[in-house]
TIZAKOL-649286 format. One record per residue: residue number from 1; x, y, z of N, C-alpha, C in turn. Coordinates in Angstrom, 2 decimals, padded with zeros to 5 digits, always signed. Atoms other than C-alpha are relative to their C-alpha. Layout:
# residues N
R     i      n_c1      n_c2      n_c3     ca_c1     ca_c2     ca_c3      c_c1      c_c2      c_c3
R   NUM         X         Y         Z         X         Y         Z         X         Y         Z
...
This chain:
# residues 264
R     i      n_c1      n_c2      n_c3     ca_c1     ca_c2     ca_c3      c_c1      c_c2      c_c3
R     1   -000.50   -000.41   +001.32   -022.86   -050.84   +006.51   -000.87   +001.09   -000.59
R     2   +000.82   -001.86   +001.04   -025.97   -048.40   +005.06   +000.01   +000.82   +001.37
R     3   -000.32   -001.25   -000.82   -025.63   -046.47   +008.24   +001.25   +000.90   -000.20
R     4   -000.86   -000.82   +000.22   -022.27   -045.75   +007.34   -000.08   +000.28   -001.08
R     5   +000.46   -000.70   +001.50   -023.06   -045.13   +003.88   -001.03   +001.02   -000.04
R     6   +000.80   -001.21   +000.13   -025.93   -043.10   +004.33   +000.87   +001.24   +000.92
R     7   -000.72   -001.51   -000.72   -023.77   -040.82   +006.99   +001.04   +000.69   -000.91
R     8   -000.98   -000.28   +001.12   -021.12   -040.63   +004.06   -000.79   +000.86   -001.23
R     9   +000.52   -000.64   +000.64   -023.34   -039.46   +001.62   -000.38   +001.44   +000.80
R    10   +000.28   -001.11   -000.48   -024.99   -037.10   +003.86   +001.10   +001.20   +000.25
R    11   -000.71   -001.12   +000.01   -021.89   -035.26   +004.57   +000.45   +000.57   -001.47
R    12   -000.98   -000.31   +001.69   -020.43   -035.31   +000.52   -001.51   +001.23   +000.11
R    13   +001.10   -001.02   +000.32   -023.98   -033.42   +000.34   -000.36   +001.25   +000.41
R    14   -000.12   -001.37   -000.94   -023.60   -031.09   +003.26   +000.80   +001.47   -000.86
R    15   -000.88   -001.36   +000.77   -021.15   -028.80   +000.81   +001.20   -000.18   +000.52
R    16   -001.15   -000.40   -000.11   -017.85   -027.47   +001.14   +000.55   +000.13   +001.47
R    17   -000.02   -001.08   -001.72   -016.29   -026.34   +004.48   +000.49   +001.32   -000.59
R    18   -000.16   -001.91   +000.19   -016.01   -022.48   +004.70   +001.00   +000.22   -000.40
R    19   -001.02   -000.44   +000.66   -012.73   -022.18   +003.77   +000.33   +000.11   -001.04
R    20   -000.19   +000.27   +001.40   -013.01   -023.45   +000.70   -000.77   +000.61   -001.16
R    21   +000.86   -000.24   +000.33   -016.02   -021.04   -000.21   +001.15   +001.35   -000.94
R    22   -000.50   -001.22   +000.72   -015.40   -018.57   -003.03   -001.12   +001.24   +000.02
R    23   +000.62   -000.87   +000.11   -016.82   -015.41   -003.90   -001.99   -000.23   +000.43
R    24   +001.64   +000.15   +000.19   -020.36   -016.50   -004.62   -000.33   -000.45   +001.50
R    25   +000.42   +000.10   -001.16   -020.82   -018.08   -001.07   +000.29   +000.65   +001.16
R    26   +000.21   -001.20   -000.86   -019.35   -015.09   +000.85   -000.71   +000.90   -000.45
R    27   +000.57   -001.29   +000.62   -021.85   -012.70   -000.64   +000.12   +000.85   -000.99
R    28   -000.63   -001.32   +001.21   -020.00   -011.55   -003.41   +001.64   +000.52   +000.53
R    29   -000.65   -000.58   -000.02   -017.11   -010.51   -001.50   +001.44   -000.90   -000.01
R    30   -001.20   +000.88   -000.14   -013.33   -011.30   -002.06   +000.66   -000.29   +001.70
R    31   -000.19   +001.27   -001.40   -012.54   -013.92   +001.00   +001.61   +000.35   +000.29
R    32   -001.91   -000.15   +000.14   -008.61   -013.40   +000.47   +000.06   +001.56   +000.87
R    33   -000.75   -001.05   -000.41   -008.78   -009.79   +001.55   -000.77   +000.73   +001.08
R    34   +000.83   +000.08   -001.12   -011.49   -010.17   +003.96   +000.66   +000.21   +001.54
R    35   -000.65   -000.20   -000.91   -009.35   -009.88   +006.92   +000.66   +001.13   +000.40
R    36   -000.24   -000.49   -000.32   -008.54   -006.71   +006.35   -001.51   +001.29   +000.51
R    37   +001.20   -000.99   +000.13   -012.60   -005.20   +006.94   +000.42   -000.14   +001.29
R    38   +000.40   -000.50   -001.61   -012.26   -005.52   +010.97   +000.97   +001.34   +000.24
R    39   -000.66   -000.92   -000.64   -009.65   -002.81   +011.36   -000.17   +001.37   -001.18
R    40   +000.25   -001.38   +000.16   -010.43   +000.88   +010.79   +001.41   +000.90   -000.38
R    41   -000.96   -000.94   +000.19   -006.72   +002.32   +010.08   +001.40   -001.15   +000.35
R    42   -001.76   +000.97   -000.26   -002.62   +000.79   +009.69   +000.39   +000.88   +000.01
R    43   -001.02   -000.56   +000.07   +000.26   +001.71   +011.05   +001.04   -000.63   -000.71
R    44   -000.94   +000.79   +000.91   +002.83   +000.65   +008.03   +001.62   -000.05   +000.72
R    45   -000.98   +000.01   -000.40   +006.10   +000.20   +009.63   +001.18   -000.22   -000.54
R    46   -001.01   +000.49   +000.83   +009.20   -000.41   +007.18   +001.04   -000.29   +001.51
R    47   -000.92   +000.35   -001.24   +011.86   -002.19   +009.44   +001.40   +000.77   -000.67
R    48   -001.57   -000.93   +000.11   +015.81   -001.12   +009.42   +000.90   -001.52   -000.83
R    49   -000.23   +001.22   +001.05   +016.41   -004.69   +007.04   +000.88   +000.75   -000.70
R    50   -001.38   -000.30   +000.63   +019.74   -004.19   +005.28   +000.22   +001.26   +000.37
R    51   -000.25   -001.14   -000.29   +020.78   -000.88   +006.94   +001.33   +000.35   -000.08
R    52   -001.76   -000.02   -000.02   +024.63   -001.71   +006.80   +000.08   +000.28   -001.93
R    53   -000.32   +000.14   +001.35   +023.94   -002.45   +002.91   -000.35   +001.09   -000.49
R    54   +000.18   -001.16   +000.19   +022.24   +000.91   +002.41   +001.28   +001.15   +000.54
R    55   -001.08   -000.78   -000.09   +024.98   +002.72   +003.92   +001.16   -000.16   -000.99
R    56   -000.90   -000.16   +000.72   +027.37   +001.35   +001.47   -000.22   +000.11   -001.22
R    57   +000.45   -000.52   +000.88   +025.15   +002.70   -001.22   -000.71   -000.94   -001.07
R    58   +001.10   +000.92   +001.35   +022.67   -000.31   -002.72   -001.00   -000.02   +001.05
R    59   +001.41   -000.03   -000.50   +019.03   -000.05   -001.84   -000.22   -001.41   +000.39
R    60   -000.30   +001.04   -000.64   +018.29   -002.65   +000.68   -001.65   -001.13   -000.64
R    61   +001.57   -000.01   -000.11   +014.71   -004.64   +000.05   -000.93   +000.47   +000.70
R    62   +000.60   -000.36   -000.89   +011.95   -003.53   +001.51   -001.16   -000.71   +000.50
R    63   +000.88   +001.50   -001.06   +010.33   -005.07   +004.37   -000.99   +001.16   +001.06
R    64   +000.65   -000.61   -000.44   +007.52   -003.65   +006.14   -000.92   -000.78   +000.71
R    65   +000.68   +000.36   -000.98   +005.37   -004.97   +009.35   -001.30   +000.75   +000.38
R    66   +001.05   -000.55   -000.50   +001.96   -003.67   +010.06   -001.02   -000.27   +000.96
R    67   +001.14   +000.04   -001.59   -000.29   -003.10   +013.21   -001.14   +000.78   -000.73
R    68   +001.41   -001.08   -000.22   -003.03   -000.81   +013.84   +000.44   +000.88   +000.61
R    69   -000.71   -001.13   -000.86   -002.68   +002.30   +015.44   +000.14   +000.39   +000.96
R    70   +000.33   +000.22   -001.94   -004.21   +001.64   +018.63   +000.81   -000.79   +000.42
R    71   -000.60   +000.88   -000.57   -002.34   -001.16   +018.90   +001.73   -000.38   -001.37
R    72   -000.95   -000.12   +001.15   +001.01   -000.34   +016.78   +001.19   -001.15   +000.19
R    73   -001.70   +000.92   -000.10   +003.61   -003.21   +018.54   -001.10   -001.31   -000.30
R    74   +000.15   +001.21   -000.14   +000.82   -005.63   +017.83   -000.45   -000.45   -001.50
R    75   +000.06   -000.44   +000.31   +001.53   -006.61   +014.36   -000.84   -000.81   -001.04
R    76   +001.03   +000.74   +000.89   -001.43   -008.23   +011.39   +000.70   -000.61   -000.76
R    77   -000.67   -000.04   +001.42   +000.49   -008.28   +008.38   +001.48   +000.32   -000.23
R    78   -001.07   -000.42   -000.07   +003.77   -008.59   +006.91   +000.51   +000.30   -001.53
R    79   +000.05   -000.04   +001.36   +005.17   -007.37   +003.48   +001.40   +000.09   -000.01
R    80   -001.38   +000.51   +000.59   +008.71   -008.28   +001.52   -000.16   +000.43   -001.12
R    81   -000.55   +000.15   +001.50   +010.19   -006.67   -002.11   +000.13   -000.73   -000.27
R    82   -001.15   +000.86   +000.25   +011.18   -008.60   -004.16   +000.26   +000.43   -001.36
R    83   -000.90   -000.13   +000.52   +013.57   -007.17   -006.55   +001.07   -000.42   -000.56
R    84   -001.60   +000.09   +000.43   +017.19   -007.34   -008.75   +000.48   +000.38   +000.85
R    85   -000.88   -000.82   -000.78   +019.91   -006.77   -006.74   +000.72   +000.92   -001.17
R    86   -000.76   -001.57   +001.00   +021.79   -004.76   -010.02   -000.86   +000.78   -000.58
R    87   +000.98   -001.11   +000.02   +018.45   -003.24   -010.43   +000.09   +000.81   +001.08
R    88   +000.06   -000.99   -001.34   +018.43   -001.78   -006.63   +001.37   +000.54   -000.35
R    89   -001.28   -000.60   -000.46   +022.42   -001.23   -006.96   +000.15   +001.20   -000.70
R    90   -000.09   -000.79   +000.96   +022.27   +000.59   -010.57   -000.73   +000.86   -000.20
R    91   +001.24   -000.65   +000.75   +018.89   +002.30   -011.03   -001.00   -000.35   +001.42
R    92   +001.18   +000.00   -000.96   +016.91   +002.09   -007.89   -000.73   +000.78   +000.35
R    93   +001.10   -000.81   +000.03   +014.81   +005.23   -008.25   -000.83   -000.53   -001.46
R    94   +000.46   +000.72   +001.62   +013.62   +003.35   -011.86   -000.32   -001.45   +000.48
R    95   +000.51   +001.20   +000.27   +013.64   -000.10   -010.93   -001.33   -000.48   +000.01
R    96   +001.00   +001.08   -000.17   +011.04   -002.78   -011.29   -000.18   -000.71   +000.95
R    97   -000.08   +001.16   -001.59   +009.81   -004.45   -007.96   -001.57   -000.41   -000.01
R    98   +001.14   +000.64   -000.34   +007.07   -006.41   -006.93   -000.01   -000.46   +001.77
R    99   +000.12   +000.37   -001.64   +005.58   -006.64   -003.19   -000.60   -001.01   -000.11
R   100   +001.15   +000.67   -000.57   +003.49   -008.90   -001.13   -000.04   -000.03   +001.19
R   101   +000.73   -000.11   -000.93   +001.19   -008.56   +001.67   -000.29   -001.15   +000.66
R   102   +000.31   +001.33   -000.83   +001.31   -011.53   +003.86   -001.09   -000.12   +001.28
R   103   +000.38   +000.00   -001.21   -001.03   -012.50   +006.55   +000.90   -000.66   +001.15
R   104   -000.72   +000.29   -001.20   +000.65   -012.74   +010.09   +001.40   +000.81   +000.08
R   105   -001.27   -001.15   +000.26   +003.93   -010.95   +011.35   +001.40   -000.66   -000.11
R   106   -001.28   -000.06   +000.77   +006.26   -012.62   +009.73   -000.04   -000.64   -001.52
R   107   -000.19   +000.10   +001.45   +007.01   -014.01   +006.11   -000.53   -001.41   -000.06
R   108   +000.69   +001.50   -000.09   +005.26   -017.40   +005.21   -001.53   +000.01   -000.11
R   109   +001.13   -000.22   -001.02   +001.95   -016.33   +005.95   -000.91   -000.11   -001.39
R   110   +001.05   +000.13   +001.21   -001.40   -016.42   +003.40   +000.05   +001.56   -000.64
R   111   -000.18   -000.94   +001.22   -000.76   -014.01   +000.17   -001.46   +000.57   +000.77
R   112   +001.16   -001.00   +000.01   -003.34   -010.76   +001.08   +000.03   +000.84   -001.25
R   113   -000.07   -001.03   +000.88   -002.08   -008.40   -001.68   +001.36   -000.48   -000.99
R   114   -001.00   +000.43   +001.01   +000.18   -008.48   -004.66   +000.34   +001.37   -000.69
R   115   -000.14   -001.38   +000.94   +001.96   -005.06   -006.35   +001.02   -001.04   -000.61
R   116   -001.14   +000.36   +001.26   +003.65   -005.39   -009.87   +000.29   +001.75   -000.27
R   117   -000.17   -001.56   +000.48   +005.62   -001.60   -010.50   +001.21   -000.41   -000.97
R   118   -001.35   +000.47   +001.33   +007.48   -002.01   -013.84   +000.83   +001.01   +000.08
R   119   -001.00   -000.96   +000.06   +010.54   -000.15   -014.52   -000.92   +001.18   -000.57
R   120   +000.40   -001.25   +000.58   +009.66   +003.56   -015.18   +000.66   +001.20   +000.55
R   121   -000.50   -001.47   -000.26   +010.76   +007.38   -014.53   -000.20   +000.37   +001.25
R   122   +000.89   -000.19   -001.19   +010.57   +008.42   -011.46   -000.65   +001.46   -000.19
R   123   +001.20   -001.25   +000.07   +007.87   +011.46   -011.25   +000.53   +001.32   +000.08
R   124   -000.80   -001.75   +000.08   +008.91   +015.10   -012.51   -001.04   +001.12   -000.51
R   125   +001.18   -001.79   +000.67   +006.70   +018.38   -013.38   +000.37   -000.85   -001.64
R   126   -000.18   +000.02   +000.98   +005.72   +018.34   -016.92   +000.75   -001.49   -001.06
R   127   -001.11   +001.27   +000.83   +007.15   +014.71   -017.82   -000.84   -000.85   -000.69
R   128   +001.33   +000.28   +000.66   +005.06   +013.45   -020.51   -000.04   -001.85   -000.38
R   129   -000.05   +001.61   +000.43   +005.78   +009.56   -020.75   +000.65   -000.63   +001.04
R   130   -001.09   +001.05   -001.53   +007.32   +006.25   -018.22   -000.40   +000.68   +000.70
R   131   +000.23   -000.03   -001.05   +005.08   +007.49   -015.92   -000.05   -001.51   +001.45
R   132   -000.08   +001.24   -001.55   +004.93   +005.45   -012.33   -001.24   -000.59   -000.04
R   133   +001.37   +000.06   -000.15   +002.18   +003.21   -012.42   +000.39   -001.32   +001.38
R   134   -000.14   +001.34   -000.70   +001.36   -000.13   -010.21   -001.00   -000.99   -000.10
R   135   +001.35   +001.00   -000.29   -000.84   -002.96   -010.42   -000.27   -000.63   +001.45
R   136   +000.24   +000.77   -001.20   -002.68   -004.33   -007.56   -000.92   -001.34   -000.27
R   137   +000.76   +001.58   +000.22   -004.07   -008.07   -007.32   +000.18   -000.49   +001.78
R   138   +000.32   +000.97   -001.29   -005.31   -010.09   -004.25   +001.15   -000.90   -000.35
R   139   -001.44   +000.61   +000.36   -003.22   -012.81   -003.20   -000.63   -001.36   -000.75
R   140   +000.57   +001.02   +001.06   -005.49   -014.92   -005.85   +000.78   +000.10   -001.21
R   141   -000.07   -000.31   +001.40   -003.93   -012.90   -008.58   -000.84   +000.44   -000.65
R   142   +001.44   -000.49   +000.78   -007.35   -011.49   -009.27   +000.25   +001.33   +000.47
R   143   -000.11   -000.81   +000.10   -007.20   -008.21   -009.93   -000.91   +001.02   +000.84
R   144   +000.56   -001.02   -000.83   -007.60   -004.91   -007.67   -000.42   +001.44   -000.48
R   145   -000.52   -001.31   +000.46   -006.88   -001.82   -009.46   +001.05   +000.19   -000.47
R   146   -001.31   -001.00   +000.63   -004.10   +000.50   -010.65   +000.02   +001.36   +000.70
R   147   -000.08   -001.33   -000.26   -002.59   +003.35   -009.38   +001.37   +000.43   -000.81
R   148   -001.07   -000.99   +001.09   -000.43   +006.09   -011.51   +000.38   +001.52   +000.35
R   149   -000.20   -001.21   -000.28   +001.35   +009.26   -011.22   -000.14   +000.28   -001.41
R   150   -000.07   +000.04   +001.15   +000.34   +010.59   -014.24   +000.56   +001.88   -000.12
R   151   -000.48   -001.29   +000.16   +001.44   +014.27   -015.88   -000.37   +000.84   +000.71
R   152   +000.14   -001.18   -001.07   +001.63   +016.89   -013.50   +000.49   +001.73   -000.06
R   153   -000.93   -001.47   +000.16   +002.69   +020.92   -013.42   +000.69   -000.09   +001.52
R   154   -000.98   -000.55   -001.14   +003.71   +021.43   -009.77   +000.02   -001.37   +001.43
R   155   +000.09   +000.92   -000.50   +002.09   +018.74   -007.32   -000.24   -001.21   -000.41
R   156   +001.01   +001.49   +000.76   +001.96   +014.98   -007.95   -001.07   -000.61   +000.66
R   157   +000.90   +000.92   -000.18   -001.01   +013.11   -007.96   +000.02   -001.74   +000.09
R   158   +000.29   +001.02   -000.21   -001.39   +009.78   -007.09   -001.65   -000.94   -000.66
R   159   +001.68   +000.02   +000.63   -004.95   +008.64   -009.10   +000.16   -001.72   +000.19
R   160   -000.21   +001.04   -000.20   -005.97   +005.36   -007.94   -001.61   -000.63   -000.51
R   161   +000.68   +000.35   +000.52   -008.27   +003.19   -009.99   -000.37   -001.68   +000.35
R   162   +000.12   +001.08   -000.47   -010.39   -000.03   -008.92   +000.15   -001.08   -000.80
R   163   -000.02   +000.58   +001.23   -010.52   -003.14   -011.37   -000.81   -000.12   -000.84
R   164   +001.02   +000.09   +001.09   -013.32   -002.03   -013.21   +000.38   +001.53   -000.63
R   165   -001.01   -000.89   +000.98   -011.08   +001.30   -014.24   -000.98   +001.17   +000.66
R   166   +000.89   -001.06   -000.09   -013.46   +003.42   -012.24   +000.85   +000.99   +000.65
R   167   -001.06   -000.91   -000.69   -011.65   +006.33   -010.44   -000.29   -000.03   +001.37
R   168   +000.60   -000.34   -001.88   -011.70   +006.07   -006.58   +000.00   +001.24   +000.88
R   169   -000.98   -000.88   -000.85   -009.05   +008.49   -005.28   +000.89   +000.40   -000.82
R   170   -001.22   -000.71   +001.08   -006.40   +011.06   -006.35   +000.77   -000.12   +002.07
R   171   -000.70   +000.01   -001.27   -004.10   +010.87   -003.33   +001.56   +001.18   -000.33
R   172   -001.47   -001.01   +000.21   -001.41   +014.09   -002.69   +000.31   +000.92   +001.06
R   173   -000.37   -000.76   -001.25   +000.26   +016.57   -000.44   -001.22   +000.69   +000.37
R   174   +001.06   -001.12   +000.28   -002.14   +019.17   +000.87   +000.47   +001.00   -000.71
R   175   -000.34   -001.52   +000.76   -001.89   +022.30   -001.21   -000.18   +001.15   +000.42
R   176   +000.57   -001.37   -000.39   -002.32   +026.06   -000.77   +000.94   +000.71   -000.82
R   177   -000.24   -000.35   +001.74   -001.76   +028.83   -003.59   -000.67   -000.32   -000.80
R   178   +000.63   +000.66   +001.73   -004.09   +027.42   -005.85   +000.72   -001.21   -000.44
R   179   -000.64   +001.33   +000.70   -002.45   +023.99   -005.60   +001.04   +000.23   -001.04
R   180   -001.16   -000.14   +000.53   +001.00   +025.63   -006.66   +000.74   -000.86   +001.12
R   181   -001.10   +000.33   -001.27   +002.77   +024.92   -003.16   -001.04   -001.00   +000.84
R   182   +000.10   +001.34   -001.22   +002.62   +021.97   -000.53   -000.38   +001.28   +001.13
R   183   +000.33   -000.79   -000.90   +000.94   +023.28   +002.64   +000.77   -000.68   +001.64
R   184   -001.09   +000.72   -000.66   +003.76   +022.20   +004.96   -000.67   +000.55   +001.59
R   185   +000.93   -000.37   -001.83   +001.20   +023.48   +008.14   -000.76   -000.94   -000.14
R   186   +001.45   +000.79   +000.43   -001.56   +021.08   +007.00   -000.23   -000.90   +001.47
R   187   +000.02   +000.71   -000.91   -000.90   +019.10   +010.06   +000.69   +000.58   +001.34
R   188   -001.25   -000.74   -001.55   +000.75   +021.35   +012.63   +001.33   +000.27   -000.52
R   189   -001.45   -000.48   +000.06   +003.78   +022.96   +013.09   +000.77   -000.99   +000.61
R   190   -000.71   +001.14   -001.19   +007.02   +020.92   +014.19   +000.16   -000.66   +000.88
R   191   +000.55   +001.41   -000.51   +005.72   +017.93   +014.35   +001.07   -001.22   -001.39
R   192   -000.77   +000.61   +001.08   +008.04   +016.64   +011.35   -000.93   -001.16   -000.69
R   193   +000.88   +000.56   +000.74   +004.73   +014.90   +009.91   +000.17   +000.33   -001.51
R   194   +000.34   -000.39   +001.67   +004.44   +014.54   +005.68   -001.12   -000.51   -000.08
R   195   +001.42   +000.35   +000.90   +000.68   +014.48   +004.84   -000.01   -000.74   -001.35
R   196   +000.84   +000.23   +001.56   -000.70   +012.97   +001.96   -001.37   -000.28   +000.14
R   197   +001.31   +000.20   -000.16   -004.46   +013.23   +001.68   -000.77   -000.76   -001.26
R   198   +001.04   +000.58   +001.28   -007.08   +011.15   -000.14   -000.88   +000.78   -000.04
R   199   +000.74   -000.64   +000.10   -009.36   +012.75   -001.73   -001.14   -000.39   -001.06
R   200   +000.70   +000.38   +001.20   -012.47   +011.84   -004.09   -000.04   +001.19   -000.95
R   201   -000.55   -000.89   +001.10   -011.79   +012.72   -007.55   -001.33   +001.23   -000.39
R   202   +001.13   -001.28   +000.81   -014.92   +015.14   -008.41   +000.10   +000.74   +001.61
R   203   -000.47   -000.61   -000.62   -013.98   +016.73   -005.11   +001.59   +000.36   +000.93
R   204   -001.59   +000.40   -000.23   -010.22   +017.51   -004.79   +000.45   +001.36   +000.63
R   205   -000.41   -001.28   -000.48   -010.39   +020.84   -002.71   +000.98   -000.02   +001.20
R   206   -000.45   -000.21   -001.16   -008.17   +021.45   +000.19   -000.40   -000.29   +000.96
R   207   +000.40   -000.05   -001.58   -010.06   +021.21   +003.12   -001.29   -001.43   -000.08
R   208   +001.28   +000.81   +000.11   -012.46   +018.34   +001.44   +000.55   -001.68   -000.01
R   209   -000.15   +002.03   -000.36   -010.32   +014.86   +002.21   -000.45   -000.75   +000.69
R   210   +001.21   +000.85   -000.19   -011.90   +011.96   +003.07   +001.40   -000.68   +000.79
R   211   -001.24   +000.64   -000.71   -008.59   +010.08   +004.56   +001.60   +000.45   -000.21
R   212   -001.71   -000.59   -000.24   -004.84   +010.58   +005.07   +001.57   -001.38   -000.09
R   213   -000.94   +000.49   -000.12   -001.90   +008.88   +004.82   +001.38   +001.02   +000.24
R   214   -000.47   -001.15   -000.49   +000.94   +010.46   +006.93   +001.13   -000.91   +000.46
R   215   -001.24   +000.73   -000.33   +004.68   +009.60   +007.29   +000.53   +000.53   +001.00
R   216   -000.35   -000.42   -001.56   +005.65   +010.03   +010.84   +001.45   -000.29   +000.07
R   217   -001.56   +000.34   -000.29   +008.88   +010.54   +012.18   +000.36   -000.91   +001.03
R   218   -000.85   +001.31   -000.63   +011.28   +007.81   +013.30   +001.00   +000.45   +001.24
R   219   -001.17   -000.25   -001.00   +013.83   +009.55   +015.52   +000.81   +000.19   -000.98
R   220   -000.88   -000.89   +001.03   +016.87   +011.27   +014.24   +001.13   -000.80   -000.17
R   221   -000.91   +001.24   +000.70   +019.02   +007.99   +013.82   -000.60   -000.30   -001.09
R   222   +000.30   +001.12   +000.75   +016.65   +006.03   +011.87   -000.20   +001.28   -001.05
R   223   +000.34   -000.96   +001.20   +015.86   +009.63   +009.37   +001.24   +000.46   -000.28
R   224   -001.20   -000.43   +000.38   +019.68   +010.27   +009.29   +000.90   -001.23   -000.68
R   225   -001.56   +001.25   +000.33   +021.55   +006.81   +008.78   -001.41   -001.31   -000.63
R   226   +000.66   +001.05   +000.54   +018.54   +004.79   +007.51   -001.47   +000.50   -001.16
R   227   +001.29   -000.89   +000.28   +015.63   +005.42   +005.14   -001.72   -001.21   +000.44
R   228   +001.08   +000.54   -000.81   +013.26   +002.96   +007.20   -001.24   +001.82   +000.61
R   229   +000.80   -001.02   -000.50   +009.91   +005.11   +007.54   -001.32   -000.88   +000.41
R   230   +001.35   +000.06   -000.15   +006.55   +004.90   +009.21   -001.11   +000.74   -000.08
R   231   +001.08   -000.26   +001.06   +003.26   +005.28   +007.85   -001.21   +000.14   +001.46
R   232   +001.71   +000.50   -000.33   -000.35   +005.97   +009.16   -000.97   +000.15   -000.88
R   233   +000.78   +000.41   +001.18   -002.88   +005.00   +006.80   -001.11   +000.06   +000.95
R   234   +001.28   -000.18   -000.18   -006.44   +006.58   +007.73   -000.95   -000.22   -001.02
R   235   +000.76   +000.11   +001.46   -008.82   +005.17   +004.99   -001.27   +000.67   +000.18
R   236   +000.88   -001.38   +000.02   -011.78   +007.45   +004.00   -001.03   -001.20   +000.87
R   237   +001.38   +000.75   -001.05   -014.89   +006.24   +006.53   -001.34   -001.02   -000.86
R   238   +000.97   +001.23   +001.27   -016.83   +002.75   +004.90   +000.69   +000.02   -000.51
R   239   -000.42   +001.01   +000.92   -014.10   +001.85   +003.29   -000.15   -001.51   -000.24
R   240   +000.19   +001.41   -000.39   -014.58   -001.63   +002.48   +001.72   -000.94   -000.25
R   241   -001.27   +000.78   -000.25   -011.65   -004.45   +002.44   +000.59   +000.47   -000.95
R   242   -000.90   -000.19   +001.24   -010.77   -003.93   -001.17   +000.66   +001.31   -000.18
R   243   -000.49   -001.21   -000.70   -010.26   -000.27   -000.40   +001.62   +000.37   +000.54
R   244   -001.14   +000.22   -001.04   -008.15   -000.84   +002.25   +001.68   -000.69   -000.46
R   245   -001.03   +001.07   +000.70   -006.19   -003.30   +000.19   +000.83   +001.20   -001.10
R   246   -000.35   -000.93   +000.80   -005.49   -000.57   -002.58   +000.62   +001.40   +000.64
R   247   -000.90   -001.35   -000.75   -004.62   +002.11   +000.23   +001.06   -000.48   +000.13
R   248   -000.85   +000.83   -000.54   -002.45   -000.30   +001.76   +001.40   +000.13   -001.21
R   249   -001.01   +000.37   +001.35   -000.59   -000.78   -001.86   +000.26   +001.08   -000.41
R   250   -000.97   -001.23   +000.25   +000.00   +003.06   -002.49   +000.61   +000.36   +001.32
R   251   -000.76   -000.42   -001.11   +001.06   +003.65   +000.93   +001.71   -000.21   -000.27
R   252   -001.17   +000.40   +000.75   +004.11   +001.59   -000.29   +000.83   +000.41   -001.59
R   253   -000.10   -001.24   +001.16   +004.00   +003.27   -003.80   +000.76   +001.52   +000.93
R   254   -000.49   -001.58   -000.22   +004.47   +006.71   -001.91   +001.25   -000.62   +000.89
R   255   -001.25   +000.76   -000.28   +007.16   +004.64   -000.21   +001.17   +000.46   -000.71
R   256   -001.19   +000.44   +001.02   +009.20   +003.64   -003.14   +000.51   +001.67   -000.57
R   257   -000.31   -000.86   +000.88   +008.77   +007.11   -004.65   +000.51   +001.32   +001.03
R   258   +000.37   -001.13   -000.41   +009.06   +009.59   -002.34   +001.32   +000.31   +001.38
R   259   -000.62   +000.27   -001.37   +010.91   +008.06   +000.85   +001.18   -000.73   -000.10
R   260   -001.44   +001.14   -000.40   +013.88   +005.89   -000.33   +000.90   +001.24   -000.48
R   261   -001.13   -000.93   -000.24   +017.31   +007.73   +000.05   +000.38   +000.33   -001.18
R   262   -001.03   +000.26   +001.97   +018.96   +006.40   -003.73   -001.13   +001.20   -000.89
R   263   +000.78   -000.81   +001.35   +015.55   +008.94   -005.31   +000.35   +001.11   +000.51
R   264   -000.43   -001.11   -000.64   +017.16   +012.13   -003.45   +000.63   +000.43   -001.45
């Protein structure tokens, strides 16, 4: 009897098991989004999910699968809209949606990330209010950042802020002109690549980005009869998880805004 009582105590005393450890006993760092520090770069993949329903003119949800780039069929993470349907049918360059970042490749899996994008305008030169913003939160609900397109003259910016409001990144096409015109060479000639470069905000020159995010072409079915696109997401070098987590969540931002058919 005190043998098994003393072995009982001894374990209540041993602590927690690891899983159950929060911040303070990983070092400080958030545990939830920890899984995404081993890999160096995603390939975002949106699948071809409602493609019949997009053809008959309502924005389908969006569903998106992610690998790595080395290894793009093999895949980490999986992410699901979730939306109105008479928001997508009526107003789906405006609507209000909310993602999430699942671990594993399919739906079910442990919350990694969380976007909230409220209804707003979609992004125009000179448009001084209802700009695009987004919140980001772990899948605690504890807060990541914000990112916003805020007033612009010719190119938009992307300005992406951590949850202490500090400025990380301005994320945007490359430029040339004096950042009048898109530099539609930035990546080679016909290669049907769209750049978008990160860049740190007290250096936002042309030739001075730190990472990329780059929408690759699908083949000339899936860019003619579907607006399923894929992504490569290079994050700037030492990014750490939370980083990654906040690239991850405009990648899908430049998604919603940039790449679905209904904002044409």
């Amino acid at each position: 009897f005190f043998s098994r009582a003393f072995f009982s105590a001894s374990s209540i005393m041993s602590g927690p098991p690891v899983q159950m450890m929060g911040k303070e006993q990983m070092g400080g760092k958030n545990s939830v989004t920890s899984c995404l520090d081993p890999y160096p770069d995603f390939w975002v993949k949106q699948t071809r999910r409602g493609c019949c329903q997009e053809l008959m003119g309502c924005e389908a949800l969006t569903e998106f699968k992610i690998a790595t780039i080395d290894q793009p069929a093999q895949d980490i993470l999986y992410s699901i809209e979730d939306s109105d349907f008479w928001c997508r049918m009526c107003c789906a360059p405006i609507r209000p949606w909310k993602q999430t970042v699942t671990l594993g490749d399919q739906a079910g899996g442990q919350p990694i990330i969380k976007m909230d994008v409220p209804m707003a305008c979609h992004p125009s030169p000179i448009q001084c209010c209802f700009h695009k913003t987004m919140t980001i939160m772990d899948g605690n609900d504890s807060p990541l950042g914000q990112a916003e397109v805020p007033f612009f003259w010719c190119i938009p910016v992307v300005k992406l802020h951590d949850q202490t409001g500090n400025h990380k990144y301005n994320i945007h096409m490359p430029t040339c002109w004096g950042g009048l015109c898109v530099d539609c060479c930035a990546e080679g000639c016909c290669n049907c690549k769209v750049p978008f470069y990160i860049y740190k905000p007290e250096n936002d020159e042309p030739e001075q980005h730190v990472g990329k995010i780059i929408k690759m072409w699908r083949g000339l079915g899936d860019e003619l009869f579907t607006d399923a696109s894929n992504f490569q997401l290079m994050p700037p070098q030492g990014s750490d998880m939370e980083d990654k987590a906040r690239l991850l969540a405009v990648t899908m931002l430049i998604n919603s805004i940039w790449f679905e058919k209904n904002n044409n």
